[in-house]
N, C-alpha and C positions, 0 to 999 in steps of 0.2 A: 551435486544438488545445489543449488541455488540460497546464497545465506542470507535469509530475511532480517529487517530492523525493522518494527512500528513505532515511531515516536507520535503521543496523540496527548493532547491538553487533558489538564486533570480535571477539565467541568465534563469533558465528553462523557455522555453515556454510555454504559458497558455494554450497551444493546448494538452502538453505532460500532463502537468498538470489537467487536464479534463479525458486526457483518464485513466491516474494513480487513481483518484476520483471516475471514472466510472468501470472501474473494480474491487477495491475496495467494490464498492456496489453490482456489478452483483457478486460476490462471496459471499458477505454476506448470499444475497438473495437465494443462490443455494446451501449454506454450511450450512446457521444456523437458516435457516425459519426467515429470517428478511424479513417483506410484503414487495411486491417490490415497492409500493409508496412511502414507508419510503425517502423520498429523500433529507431531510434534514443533516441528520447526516455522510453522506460519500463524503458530495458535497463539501467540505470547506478546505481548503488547507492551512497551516501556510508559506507562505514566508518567508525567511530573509537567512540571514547570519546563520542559527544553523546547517550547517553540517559542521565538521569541522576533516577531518582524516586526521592524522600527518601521520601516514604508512597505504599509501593504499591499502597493502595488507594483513595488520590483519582483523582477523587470516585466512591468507592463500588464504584470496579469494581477486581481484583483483576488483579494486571501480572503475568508470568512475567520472568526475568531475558532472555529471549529479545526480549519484549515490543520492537517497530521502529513509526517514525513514518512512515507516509505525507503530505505534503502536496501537494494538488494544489490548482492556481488556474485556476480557469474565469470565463471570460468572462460578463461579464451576459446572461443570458438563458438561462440552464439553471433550467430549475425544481427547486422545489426536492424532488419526487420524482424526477425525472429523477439530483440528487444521491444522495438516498437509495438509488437502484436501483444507482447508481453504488459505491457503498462496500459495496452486499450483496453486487454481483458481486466485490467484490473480496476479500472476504473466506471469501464462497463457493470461488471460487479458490484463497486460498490453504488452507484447510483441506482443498480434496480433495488437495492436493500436502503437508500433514502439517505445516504451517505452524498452531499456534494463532492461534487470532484475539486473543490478551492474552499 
């Protein structure tokens, strides 16, 4: 299973921050066969002060003070469209929940 990190600024609202955590999992779940009960590991969100861009537009793409870091680590053998599909849904996600994708 796929090990999630949310890092999201501490003004962000728990609202945004839910929908960011929930689509997060509904992509898991529709990209890398993670059961959809699993609902431990995509629900949990790290708070604080850890974003921190000096130019917000390296490289090239433009950040909102909103702007949160996902990291996820997958096991060898995910291709690397299977990745790809994996971050559209995710972001697909969260912009139908009013989430910018920057």
């Amino acid at each position: 299973m796929p090990l999630v990190r949310i890092s999201v600024p501490t003004h962000l609202a728990a609202e945004k921050v839910h929908v960011l955590a929930d689509a997060v999992h509904e992509a898991r779940v529709a990209t890398c066969g993670v059961p959809s009960n699993e609902t431990l590991s995509a629900r949990f969100a790290i708070r604080g002060p850890v974003i921190c861009f000096s130019i917000r537009t390296f490289p090239d793409v433009e950040r909102s003070a909103d702007a949160s870091i996902v990291e996820i680590t997958l096991l060898k053998g995910r291709t690397d469209d299977k990745k790809r599909s994996l971050f559209r849904e995710i972001v697909s996600g969260a912009v139908a929940g009013r989430v910018p994708p920057r």
